[in-house]
MARGU-908507 format. One line per 4 residues: number of its first residue (from 1); for each residue x, y, z of C-alpha. Coordinates in steps of 0.2 Angstrom, whole numbers. Layout:
BEGIN
NUM) X/Y/Z; ...
***
This chain:
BEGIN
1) -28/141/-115; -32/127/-101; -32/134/-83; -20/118/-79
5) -6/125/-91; -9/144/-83; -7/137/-68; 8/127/-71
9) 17/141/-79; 12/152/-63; 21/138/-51; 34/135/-62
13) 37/155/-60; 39/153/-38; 57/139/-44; 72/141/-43
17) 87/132/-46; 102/136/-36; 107/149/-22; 107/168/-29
21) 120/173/-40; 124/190/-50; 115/190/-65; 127/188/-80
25) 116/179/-93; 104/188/-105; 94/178/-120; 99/182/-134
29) 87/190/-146; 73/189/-135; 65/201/-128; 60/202/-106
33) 41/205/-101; 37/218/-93; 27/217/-77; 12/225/-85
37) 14/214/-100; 13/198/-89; -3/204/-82; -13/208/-97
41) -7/191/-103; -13/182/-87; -31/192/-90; -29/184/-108
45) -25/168/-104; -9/171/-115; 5/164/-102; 10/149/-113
49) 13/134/-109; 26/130/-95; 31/114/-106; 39/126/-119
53) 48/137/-109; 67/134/-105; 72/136/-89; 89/142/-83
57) 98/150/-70; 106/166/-69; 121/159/-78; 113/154/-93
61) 112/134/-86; 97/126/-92; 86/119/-77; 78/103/-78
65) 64/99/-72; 69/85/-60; 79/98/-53; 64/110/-47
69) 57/95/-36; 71/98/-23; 67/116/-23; 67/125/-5
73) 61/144/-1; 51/142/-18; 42/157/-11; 58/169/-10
77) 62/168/-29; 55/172/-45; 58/171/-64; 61/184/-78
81) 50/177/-93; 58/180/-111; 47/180/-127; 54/178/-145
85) 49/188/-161; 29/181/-161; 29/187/-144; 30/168/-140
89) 37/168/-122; 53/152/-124; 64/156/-108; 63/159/-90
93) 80/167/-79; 77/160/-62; 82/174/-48; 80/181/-28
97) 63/189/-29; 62/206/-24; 48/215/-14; 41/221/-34
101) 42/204/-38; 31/197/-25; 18/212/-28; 18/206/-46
105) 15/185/-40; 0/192/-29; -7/203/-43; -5/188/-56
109) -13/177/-44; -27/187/-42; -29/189/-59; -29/168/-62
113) -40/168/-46; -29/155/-36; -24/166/-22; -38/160/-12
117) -40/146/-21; -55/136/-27; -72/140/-14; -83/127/-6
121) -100/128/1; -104/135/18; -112/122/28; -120/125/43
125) -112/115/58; -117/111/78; -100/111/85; -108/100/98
129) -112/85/85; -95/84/78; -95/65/81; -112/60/71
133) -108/74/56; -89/66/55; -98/49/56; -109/50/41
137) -93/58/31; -84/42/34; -96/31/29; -100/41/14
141) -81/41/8; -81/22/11; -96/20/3; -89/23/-14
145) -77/14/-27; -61/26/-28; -59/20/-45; -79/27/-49
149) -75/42/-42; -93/52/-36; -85/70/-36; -102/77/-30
153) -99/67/-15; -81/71/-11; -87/90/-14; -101/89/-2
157) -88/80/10; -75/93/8; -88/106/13; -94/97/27
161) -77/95/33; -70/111/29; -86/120/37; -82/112/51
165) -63/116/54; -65/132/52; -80/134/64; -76/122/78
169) -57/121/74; -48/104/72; -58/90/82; -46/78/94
173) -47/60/101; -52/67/117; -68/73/106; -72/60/90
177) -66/43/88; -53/38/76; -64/31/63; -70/50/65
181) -53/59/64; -49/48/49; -65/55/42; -57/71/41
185) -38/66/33; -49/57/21; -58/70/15; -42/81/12
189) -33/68/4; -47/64/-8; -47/84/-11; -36/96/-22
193) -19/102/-20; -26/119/-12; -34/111/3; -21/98/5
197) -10/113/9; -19/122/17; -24/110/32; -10/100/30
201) -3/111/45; -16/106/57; -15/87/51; 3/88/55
205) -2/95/73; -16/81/76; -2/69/71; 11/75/84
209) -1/72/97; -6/58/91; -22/59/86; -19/53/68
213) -6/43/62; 10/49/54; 7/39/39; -5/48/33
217) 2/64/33; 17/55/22; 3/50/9; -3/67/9
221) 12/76/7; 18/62/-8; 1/69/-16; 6/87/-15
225) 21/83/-21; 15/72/-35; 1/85/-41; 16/100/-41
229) 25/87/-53; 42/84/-40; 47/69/-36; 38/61/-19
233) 48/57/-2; 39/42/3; 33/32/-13; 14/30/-9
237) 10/38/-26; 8/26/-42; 2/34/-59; -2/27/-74
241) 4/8/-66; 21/13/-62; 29/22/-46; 26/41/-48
245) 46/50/-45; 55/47/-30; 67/57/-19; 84/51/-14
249) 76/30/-19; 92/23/-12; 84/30/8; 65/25/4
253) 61/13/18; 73/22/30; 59/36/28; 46/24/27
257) 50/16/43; 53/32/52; 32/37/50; 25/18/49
261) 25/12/33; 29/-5/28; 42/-8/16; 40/0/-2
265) 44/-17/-8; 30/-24/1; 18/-11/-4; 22/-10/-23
269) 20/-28/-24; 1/-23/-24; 1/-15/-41; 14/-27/-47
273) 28/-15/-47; 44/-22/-44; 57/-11/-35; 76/-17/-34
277) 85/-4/-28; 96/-5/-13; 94/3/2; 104/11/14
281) 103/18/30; 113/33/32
***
């Protein structure tokens, strides 16, 4: 089975769809896993895939899947996986997670290898040449067609960049120019879901002081967001020519104009997408 549908399965496991509530609702001629059955499956690569699995709430309501996007506290629930007859596993009961619970996420984690997430090379870094090692990443990123992607490239960037967060820690205006600081969001936003997390943290700090611009922190968490399949809060993601989900479309440029982006109407003109919903302000 594809890593992509073993860790889909394993996100979709973290959801939950409403505030906690006595369990009442069982399946029906199905049968719960148990935590050692979960494990040997994620060893397998037997979890299924998390397109066949219903998902409900601890009432027996189904769950859609739009509904997982506006998800908080995702980390303080779990889900109770049901297999049918062929051992096929068909339902999932969202609930609170208990302390078990999250020993079992961390155990199946370790087992799919995504607790620490995919590695990168160790690059060796003078702290005190941040602004000509920062330099020649920019003008690498920018020296290739995004739509001709050069992975090798973005991966030698990441490593550069990464090596250097976590050596010299997060660089500021009063160290590298701008072209230099956007060196570094670039990087992370050309990058995978795990490190887009991961530093989103400090890009939100550089961006409180005002060292990179709030807009790009919106791009970056509308990419998260897209890659975790939820709908995005700001509209800069586009897939397969039309506008990727959005959150609440109706308040779109109120939150566009609130970090410095220009009207989605303006911006979806673009790639020819036209957007006709009416806004409103509060």
């Amino acid at each position: 089975m594809k890593t992509s549908n073993l860790l889909l399965f394993i996100f979709l496991l973290s959801m939950i769809a409403c505030q906690q509530k006595s369990t009442t609702y069982i399946p029906k001629g199905l049968t719960k896993l148990s935590n050692e059955e979960m494990i040997e499956r994620a060893k397998n690569g037997d979890l299924g895939k998390a397109e066949d699995v219903v998902l409900k709430d601890e009432q027996g309501k189904v769950i859609s899947r739009d509904a997982l996007g506006q998800m908080d506290d995702l980390d303080d629930y779990w889900t109770v996986p049901y297999a049918n007859t062929e051992g096929k596993v068909v339902e999932a009961i969202f609930r609170k997670a208990t302390p078990e619970d999250k020993k079992l996420r961390a155990a199946i984690s370790e087992v799919l290898n995504i607790t620490t997430g995919p590695s990168v090379s160790n690059v060796e870094i003078d702290c005190s040449d941040k602004q000509q090692i920062l330099q020649k990443v920019y003008e690498s990123d920018q020296a290739g067609d995004r739509q001709n992607i050069d992975h090798n490239q973005d991966e030698q960037n990441l490593a550069i960049v990464v090596s250097l967060i976590e050596k010299c820690g997060m660089p500021t205006l009063a160290e590298v120019s701008q072209e230099q600081m956007m060196a570094i969001w670039l990087v992370i936003q050309h990058s995978d879901k795990f490190f887009m997390k991961k530093y989103l943290p400090l890009l939100e700090q550089s961006a409180a002081k005002g060292d990179i611009e709030k807009s790009m922190i919106a791009l970056t968490k509308d990419r998260i967001l897209l890659y975790e399949g939820k709908p995005q809060i700001y509209g800069s993601q586009v897939m397969d020519g039309k506008l990727w989900d959005l959150y609440r479309p109706e308040y779109v440029n109120k939150r566009r104009r609130e970090v410095g982006l220009d009207p989605i109407e303006d911006y979806l003109k673009v790639f020819d997408i036209p957007f006709n919903i009416p806004q409103k302000e509060e």
